[in-house]
C-alpha positions, 0 to 999 in steps of 0.5 A, spaced: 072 222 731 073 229 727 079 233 729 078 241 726 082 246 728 080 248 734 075 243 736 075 235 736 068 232 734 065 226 737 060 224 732 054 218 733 049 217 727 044 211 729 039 209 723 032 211 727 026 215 725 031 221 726 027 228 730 022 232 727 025 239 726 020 243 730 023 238 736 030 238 735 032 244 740 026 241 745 029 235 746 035 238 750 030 240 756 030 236 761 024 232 762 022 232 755 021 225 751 018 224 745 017 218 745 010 219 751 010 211 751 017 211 755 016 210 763 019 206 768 019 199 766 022 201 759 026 207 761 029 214 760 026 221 764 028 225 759 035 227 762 040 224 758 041 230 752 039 235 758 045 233 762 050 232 756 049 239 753 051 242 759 057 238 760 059 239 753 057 247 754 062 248 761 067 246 757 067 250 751 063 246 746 056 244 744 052 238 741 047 239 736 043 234 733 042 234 724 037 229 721 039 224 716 036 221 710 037 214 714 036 216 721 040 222 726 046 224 727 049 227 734 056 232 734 059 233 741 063 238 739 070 240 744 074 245 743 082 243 742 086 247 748 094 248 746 097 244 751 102 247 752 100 254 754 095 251 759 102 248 762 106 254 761 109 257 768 106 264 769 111 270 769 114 273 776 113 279 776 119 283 778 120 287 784 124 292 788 129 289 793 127 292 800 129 299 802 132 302 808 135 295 809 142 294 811 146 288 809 
């Protein structure tokens, strides 16, 4: 985990091939695998990355793939909310007592 100022980075590194460059985006649509030999019996449909961008974009944030000299790294990056502004009560607007009305 990297805290930033305004985001907290989940980051997972592995030490495979990494991802040829001219695939790094491609291998967010759904279906697509770059390793065709995958199928049933050894697993994945090409959905995994697919579905964690999205989550990871309907809350504000990303995830984006870096080669590294020894295999690939992954940052899921989410935005840092201030808590206390989430939770404060909203303001009551003033209103104007009724007229016309004897008490």
């Amino acid at each position: 985990l990297v805290r930033r100022t305004d985001s907290l980075d989940i980051v997972v590194e592995d030490a495979g091939p990494g991802i040829p460059r001219g695939e790094m985006e491609q291998v967010f649509a759904p279906f697509f695998r770059l390793e065709q030999s995958r199928n049933r019996e050894t697993g994945g449909v090409g959905l995994g990355l697919s579905i964690a961008r999205a989550i990871a974009r309907h809350h504000g944030g990303d995830i984006v793939l870096e080669n590294r000299s020894n295999g690939l790294r992954a940052i899921i990056r989410l935005p840092l909310i201030d808590m206390a502004k989430q939770l404060a009560p909203a303001p009551v607007p003033e209103t104007n007592p009724p007229t016309g009305l004897q008490s």
